[in-house]
PADO-127330 format. One record per atom (N, C-alpha, C): residue number from 1; atom name; x, y, z negated. Coordinates in steps of 0.1 Angstrom, whole numbers, plus 5000, padded with zeros to 4 digits. Example, Ala and Ser with C-alpha at 12.3 -4.5 7.8 and 13.67 -1.06 7.14 Angstrom:
2
+-----+------+------+------+------+
:  nr : atom :   px :   py :   pz :
+-----+------+------+------+------+
:   1 :    N : 5132 : 4943 : 4922 :
:   1 :   CA : 5123 : 4955 : 4922 :
:   1 :    C : 5132 : 4967 : 4922 :
:   2 :    N : 5128 : 4978 : 4929 :
:   2 :   CA : 5137 : 4989 : 4929 :
:   2 :    C : 5129 : 5000 : 4921 :
+-----+------+------+------+------+
% end
This chain:
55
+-----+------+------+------+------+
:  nr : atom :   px :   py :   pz :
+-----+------+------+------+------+
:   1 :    N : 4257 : 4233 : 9057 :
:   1 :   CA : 4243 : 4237 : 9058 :
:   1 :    C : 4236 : 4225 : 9064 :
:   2 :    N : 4223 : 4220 : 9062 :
:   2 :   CA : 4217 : 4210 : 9065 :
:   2 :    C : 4207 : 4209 : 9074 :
:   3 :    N : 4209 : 4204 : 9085 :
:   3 :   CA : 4196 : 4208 : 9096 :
:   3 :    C : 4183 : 4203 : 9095 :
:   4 :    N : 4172 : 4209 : 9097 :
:   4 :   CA : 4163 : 4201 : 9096 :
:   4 :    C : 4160 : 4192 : 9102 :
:   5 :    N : 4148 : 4185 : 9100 :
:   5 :   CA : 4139 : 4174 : 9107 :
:   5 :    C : 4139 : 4179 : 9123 :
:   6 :    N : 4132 : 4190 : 9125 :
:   6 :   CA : 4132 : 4194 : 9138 :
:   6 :    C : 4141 : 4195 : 9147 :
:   7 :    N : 4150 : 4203 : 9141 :
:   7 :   CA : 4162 : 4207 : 9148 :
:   7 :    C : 4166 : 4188 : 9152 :
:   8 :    N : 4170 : 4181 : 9144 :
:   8 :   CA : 4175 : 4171 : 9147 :
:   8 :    C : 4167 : 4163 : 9155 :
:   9 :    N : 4154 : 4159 : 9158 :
:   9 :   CA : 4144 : 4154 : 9168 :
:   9 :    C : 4142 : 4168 : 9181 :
:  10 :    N : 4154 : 4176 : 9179 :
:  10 :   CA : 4148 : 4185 : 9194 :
:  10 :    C : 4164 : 4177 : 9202 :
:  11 :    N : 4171 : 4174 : 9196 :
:  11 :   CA : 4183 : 4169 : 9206 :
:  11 :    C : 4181 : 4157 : 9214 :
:  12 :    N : 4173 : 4152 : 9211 :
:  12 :   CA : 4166 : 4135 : 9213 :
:  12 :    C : 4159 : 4142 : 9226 :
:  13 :    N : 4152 : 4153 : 9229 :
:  13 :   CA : 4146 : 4156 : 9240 :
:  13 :    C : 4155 : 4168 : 9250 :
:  14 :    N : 4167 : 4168 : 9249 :
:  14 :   CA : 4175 : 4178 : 9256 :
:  14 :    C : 4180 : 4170 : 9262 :
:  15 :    N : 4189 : 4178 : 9278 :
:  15 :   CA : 4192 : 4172 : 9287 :
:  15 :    C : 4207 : 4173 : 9288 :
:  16 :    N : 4211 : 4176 : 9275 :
:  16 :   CA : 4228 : 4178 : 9275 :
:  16 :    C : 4239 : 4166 : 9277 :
:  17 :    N : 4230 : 4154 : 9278 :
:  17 :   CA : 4239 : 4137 : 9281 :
:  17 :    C : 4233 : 4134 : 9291 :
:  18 :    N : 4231 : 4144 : 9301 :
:  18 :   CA : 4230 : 4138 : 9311 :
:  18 :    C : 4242 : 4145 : 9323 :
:  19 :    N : 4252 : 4136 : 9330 :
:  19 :   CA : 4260 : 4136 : 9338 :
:  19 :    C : 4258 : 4138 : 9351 :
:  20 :    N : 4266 : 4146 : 9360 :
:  20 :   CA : 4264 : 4149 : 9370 :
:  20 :    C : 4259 : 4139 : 9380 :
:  21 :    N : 4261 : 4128 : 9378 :
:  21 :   CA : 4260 : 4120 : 9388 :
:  21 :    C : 4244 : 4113 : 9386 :
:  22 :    N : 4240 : 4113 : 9376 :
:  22 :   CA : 4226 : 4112 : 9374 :
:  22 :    C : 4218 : 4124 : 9376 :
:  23 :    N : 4223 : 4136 : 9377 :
:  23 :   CA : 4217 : 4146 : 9382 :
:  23 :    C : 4215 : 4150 : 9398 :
:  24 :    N : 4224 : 4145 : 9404 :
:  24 :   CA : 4227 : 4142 : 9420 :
:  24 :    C : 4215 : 4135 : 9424 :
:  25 :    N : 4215 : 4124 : 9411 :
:  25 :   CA : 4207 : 4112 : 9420 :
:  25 :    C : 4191 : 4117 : 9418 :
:  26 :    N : 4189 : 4126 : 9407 :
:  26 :   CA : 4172 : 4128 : 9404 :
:  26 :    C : 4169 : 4137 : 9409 :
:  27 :    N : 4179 : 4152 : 9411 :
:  27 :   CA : 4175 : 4159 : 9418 :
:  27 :    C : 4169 : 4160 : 9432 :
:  28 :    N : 4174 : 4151 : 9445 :
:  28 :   CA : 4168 : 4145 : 9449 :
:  28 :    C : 4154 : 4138 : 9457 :
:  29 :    N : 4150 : 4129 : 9444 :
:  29 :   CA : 4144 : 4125 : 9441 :
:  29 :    C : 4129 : 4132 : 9437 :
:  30 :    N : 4132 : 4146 : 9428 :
:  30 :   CA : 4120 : 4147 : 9426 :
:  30 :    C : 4114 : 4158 : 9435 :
:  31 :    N : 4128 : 4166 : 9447 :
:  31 :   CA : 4120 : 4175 : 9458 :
:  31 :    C : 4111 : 4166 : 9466 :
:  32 :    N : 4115 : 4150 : 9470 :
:  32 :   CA : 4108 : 4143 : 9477 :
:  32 :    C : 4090 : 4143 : 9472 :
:  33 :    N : 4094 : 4140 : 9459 :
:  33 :   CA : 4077 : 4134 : 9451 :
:  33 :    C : 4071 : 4154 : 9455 :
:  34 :    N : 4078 : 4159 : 9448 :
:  34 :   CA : 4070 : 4173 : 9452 :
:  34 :    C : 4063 : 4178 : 9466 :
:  35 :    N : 4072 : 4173 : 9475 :
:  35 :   CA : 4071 : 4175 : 9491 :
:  35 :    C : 4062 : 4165 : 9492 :
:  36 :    N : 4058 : 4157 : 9492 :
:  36 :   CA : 4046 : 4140 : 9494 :
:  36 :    C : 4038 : 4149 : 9487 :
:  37 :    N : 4034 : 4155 : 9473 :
:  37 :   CA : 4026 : 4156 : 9466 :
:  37 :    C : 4019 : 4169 : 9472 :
:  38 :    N : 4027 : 4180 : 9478 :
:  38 :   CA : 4023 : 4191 : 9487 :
:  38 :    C : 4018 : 4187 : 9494 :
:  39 :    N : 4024 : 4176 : 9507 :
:  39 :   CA : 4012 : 4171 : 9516 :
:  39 :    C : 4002 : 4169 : 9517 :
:  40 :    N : 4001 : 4159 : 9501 :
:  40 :   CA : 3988 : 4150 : 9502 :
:  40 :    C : 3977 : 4162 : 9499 :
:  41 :    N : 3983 : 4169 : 9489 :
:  41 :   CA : 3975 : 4180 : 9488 :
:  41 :    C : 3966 : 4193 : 9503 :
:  42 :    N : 3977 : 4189 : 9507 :
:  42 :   CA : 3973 : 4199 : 9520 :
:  42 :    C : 3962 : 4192 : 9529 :
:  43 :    N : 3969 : 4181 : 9531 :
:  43 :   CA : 3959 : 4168 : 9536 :
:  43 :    C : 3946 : 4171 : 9532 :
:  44 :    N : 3943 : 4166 : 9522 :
:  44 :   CA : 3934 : 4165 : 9511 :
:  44 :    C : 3925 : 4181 : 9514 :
:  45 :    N : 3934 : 4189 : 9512 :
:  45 :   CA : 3922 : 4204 : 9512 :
:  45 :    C : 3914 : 4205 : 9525 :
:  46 :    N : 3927 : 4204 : 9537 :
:  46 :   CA : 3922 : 4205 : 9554 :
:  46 :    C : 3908 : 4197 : 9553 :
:  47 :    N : 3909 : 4188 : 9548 :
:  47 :   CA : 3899 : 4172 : 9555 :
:  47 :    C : 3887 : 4176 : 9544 :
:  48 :    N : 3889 : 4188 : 9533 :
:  48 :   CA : 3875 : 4188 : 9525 :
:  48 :    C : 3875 : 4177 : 9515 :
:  49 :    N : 3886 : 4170 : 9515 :
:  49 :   CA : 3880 : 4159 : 9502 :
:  49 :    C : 3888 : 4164 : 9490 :
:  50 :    N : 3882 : 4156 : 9478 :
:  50 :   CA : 3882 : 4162 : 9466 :
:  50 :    C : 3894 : 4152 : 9464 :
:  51 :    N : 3908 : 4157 : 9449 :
:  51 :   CA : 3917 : 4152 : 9445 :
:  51 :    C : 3913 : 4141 : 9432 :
:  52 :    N : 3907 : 4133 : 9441 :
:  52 :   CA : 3899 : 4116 : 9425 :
:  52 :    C : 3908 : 4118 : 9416 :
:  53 :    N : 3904 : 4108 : 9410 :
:  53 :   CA : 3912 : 4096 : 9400 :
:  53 :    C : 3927 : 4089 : 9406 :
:  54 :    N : 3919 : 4082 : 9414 :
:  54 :   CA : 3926 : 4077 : 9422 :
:  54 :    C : 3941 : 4079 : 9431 :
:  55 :    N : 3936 : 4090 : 9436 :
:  55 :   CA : 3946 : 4100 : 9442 :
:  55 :    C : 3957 : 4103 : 9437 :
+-----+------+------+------+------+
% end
């Protein structure tokens, strides 16, 4: 049976080659950026200023 186009460009975006030990390291990593990003946020609402561009 012959897979399509899609099916074959959906494996290109799955996380199935990725190894535990790359998962250790990102997992991590991205409660940090979320925890900073809650802050800034809280920060940000307390003090009344708006979330720019910039930001």
């Amino acid at each position: 049976m012959r897979t399509s186009h899609r099916k074959r460009n959906l494996k290109r975006f799955t996380f199935y080659n990725m190894d535990l030990q790359t998962e250790i390291t990102l997992i991590p990593r991205l409660l940090v950026a979320l925890l900073l990003g809650i802050l800034i946020g809280l920060d940000r609402e307390i003090h009344g200023h708006d979330a720019g561009i910039r930001t």
